[in-house]
N, C-alpha and C positions, 0 to 999 in steps of 0.2 A: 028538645035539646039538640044542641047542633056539635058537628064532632068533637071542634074543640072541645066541647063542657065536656064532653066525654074522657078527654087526654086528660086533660086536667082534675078529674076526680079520681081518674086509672092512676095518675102518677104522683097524688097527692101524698107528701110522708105517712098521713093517718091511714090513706087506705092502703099504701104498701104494708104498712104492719099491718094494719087485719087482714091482706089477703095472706103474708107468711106465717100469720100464726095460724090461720087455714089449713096452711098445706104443712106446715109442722106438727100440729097437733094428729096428724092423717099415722105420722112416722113414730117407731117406737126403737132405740136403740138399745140393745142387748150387750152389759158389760163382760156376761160371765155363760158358761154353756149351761145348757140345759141340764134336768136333774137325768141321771142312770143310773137303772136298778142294777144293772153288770155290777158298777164299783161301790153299792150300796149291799148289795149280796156279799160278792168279795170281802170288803172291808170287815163286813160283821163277821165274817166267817175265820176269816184274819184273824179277827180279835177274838175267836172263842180259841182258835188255836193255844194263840198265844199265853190266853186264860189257864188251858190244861196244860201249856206247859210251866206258869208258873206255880200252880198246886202241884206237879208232880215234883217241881226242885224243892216248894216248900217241905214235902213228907220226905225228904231228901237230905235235908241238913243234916252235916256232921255224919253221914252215911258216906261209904264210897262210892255208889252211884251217883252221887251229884258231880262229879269231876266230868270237864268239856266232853271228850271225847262219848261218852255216855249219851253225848245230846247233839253231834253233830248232825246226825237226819234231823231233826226240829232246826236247826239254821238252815241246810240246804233247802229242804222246802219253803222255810220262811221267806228265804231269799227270792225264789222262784217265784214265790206266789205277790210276794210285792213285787218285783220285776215285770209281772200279767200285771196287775193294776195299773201302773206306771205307761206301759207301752199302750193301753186303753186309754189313758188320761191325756194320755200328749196326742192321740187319734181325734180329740173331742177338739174342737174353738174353742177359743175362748175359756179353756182351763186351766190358768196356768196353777192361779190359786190351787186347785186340788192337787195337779203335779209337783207343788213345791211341795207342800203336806208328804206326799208319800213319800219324797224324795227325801224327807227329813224322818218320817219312820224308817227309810232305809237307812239312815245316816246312823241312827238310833240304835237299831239291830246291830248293825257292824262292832260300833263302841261296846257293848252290851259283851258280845262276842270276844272281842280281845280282853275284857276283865275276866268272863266264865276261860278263858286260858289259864290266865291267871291261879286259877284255884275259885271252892265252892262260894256261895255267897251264902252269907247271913239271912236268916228270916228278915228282917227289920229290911237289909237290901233288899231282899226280894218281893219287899210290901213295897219299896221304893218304887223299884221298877215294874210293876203290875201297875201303881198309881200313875207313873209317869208315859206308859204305853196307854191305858185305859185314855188317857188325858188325850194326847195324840192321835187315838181311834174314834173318840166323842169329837173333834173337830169337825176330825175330815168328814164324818156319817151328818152332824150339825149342818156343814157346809150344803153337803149332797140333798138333805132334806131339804133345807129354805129353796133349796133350787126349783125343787117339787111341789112348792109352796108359790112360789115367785112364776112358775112358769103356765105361759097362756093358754087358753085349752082352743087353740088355733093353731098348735105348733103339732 
């Protein structure tokens, strides 16, 4: 074969695609970050908090220790310890997904907070919001897991 043949089968449309699907299939692109065990601890750890403190308001109802003040250390730490998750998660690529997540259990705590101002909460509320936090804390650990699941044992 003489050069020309050569140009000619190098620049042929059929062999262009088979040499790109060559050097693409080589590539692998990563939408989301990797799984960590930091915001996988954290998280769960989160969620037992927040666990004991809604069995403490439920043995609480219609008692005077269930009034806010009673429970502001469980908000400032709440806050603190979602704040470390948060500032871990926007550190990571590619995470925004997670950092929305938390950023909406922050969003969550806050509202949560200006109703326990308010006055105590009902059992029945505070089956609500154990269910609706629980819901919240099963994403974002769901999210963190597949990641752990998804990610290459090359990484």
């Amino acid at each position: 074969m003489n050069r020309i043949t050569h140009l000619t089968i190098l620049f042929n449309p059929k062999s262009l695609i088979l040499i790109l699907m060559v050097i693409l299939s080589g590539c692998t692109q990563k939408f989301i970050s990797d799984y960590d065990q930091r915001t996988d601890n954290a998280v769960t750890s989160l969620q037992r908090t927040f666990e004991t403190f809604f069995v403490t308001l439920d043995a609480l109802v219609e008692r005077d220790k269930c009034e806010y003040l009673n429970h502001i250390i469980f908000y400032q730490n709440s806050k603190i310890d979602i704040s470390s998750i948060q500032v871990r998660a926007k550190a990571l690529t590619k995470n925004e997904i997670t950092v929305e997540q938390i950023s909406l259990l922050s969003d969550s705590l806050t509202s949560v907070e200006k109703l326990h101002k308010l006055g105590c909460f009902s059992t029945e509320q505070i089956e609500n919001l154990r269910s609706s936090f629980n819901s919240s804390f099963t994403a974002i650990l769901k999210l963190e897991l597949a990641k752990k699941r998804t990610q290459s044992p090359y990484n």
